[in-house]
C-alpha positions in Angstrom: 0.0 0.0 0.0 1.3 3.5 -0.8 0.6 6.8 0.9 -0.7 9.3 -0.3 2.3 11.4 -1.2 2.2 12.8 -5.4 -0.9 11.8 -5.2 -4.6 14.1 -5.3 -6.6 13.6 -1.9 -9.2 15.1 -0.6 -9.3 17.1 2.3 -11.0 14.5 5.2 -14.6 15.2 6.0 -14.2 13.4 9.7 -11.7 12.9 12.0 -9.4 10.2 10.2 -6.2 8.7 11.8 -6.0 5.8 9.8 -4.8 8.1 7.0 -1.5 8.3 8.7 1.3 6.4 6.9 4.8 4.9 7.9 7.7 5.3 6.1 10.4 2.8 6.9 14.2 4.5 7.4 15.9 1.1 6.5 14.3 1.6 2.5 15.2 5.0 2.6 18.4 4.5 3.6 19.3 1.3 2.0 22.7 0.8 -0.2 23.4 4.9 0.9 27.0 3.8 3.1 25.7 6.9 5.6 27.9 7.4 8.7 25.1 7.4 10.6 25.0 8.4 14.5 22.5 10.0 16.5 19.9 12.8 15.6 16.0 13.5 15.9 13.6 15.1 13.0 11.4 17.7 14.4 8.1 18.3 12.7 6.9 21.8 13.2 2.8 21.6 13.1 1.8 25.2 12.6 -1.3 24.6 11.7 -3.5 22.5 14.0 -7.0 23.9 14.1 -9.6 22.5 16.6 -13.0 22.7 18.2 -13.7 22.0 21.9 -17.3 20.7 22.8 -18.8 24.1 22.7 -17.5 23.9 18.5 -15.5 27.4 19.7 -12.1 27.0 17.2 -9.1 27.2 18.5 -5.3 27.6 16.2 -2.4 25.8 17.6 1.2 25.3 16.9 3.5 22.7 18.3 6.2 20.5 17.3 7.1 16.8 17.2 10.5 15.3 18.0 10.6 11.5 15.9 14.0 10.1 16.9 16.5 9.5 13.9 17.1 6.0 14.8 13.6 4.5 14.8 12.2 2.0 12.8 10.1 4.4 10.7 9.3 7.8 10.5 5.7 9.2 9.3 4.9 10.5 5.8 4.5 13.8 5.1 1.4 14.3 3.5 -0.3 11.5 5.6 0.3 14.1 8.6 -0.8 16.8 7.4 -4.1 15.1 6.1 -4.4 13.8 10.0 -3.7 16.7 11.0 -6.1 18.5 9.1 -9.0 15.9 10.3 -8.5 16.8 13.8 -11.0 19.6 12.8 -14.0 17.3 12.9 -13.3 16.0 16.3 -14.4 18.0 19.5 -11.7 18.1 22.5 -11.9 18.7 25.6 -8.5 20.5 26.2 -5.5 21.7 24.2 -4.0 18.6 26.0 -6.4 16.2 24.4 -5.1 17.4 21.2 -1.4 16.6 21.7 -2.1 13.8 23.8 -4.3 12.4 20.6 -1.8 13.9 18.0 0.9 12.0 20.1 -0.7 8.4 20.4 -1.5 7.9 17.0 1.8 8.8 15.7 3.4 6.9 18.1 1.2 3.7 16.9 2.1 4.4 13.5 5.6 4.2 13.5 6.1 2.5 16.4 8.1 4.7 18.9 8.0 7.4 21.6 7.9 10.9 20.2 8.2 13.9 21.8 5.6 16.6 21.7 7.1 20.5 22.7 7.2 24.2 21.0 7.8 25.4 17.9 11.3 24.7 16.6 12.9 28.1 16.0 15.5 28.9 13.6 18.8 29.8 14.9 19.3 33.6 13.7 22.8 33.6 12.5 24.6 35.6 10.0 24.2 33.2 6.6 27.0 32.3 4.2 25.4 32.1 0.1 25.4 28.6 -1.4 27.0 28.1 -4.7 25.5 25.8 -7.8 27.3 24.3 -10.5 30.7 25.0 -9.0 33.5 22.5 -8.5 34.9 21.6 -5.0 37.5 20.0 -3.4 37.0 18.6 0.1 40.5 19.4 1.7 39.6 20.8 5.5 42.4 22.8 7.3 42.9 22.5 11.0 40.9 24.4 12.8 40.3 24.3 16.7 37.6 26.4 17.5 33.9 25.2 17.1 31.1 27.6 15.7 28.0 26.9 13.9 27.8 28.2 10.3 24.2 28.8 8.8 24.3 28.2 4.8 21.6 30.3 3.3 19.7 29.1 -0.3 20.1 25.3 0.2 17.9 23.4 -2.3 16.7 19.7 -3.1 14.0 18.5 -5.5 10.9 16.0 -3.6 11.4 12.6 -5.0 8.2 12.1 -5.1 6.6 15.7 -6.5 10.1 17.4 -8.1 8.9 20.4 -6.4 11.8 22.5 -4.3 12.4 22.3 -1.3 14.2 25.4 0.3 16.4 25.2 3.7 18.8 26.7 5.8 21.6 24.5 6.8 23.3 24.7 10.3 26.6 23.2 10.9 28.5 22.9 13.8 32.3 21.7 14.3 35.7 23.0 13.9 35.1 24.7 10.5 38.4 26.8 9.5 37.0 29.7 7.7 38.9 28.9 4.3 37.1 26.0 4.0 33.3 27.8 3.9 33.6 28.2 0.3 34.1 25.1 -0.2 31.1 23.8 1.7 28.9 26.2 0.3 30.0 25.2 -3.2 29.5 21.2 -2.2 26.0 22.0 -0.9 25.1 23.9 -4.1 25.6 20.0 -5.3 21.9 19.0 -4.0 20.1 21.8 -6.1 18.7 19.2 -8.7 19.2 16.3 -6.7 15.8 14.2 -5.9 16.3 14.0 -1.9 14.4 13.4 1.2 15.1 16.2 3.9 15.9 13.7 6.3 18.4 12.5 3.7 19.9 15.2 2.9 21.3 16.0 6.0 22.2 12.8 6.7 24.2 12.7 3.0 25.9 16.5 4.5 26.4 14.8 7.9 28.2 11.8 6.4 30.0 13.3 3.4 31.5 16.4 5.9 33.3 13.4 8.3 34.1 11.2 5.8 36.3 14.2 3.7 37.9 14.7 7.5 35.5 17.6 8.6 35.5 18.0 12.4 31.9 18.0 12.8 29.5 18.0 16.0 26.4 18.4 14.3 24.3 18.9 10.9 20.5 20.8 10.8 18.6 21.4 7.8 15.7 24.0 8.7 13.6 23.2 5.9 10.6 25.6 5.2 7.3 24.8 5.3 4.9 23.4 3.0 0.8 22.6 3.7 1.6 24.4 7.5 4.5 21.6 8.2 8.5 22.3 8.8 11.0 19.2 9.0 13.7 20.2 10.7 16.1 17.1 10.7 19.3 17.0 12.8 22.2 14.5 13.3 24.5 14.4 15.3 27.7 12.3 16.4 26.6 12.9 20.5 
């Protein structure tokens, strides 16, 4: 059975969980040779409208923390469908709603998630991302760690071929002549059919494996259909 990813749904007329869909990480990863450590995707939900029993609305936003090393993850669209349903349910509480937002997506995949705030993007001065340029992965020593926000990352949906646009955080001992470098090897991905969650754990892998010192990797994707993916690895 496939989700319903690429494909034309409808928008649910009642409150409908079983539209949820897992995505197993083993597929997705499969025949990649990833250096693959620890890390957690956070789901920004920005859009999560409800009703209590008195049908007075209410707009919420909250974020979900799916660790990188389960089983499977959730797709996309699928959540955003649920999520949408939850419209045609009356709750109690705000609780209610991220208690039931919590259990199902924990059935669906199979592990504990974390429910908390909005994820908020790191304001940092950006360095520009260079396409179509050549690079060579040669890092200099470099002692001091600092996080470096890359500005104008882009990947193509496997699924769709629409863009998706990101901010990429990287933390680790990044000597300053080597930015250039990174920006031009991440201007690599602008045509390249990629999950988020992928694509940082391509950077994350390919960064160590050319000798990078690196502490961690965070692609602040922007939204689409009122969802964020925010996925990080990292190697603590």
């Amino acid at each position: 059975m496939a989700g319903p990813l690429g494909k034309k749904v409808a928008i649910p007329d009642s409150f409908n969980p079983e539209i949820l869909f897992p995505i197993s990480r083993d597929n997705q990863r499969k025949d990649k040779d990833l250096i693959f450590e620890n890390g957690v995707d956070i789901w920004n939900l920005h859009e999560i409208f409800w009703l209590n029993k008195d049908s007075i609305s209410s707009h919420d936003e909250l974020s979900i923390h799916i660790p990188a090393d389960s089983k499977f993850t959730v797709e996309s669209k699928s959540l955003k469908l649920f999520v949408n349903s939850l419209i045609h349910k009356r709750f109690e509480s705000q609780k209610e709603v991220t208690d039931t937002i919590k259990r199902y997506v924990e059935n669906i995949i199979e592990t504990s998630i974390k429910i908390d705030e909005i994820y908020l993007k790191k304001e940092l001065s950006s360095k520009e991302i260079i396409i179509n340029s050549d690079f060579s992965h040669a890092p200099k020593t470099s002692d001091h760690s600092t996080i470096k926000r890359f500005s104008g990352f882009r990947s193509l949906c496997p699924v769709t071929a629409q863009p998706d646009i990101a901010d990429i955080y990287i933390d680790g001992a990044i000597n300053p002549e080597d930015t250039l470098n990174i920006s031009k090897y991440l201007g690599t991905f602008f045509n390249k059919e990629c999950f988020h969650e992928l694509c940082v754990e391509y950077i994350f892998s390919d960064l160590i494996r050319a000798g990078y010192k690196i502490n961690s990797v965070e692609g602040y994707f922007e939204r689409r259909g009122g969802i964020a993916i925010i996925p990080v690895r990292t190697t603590a």
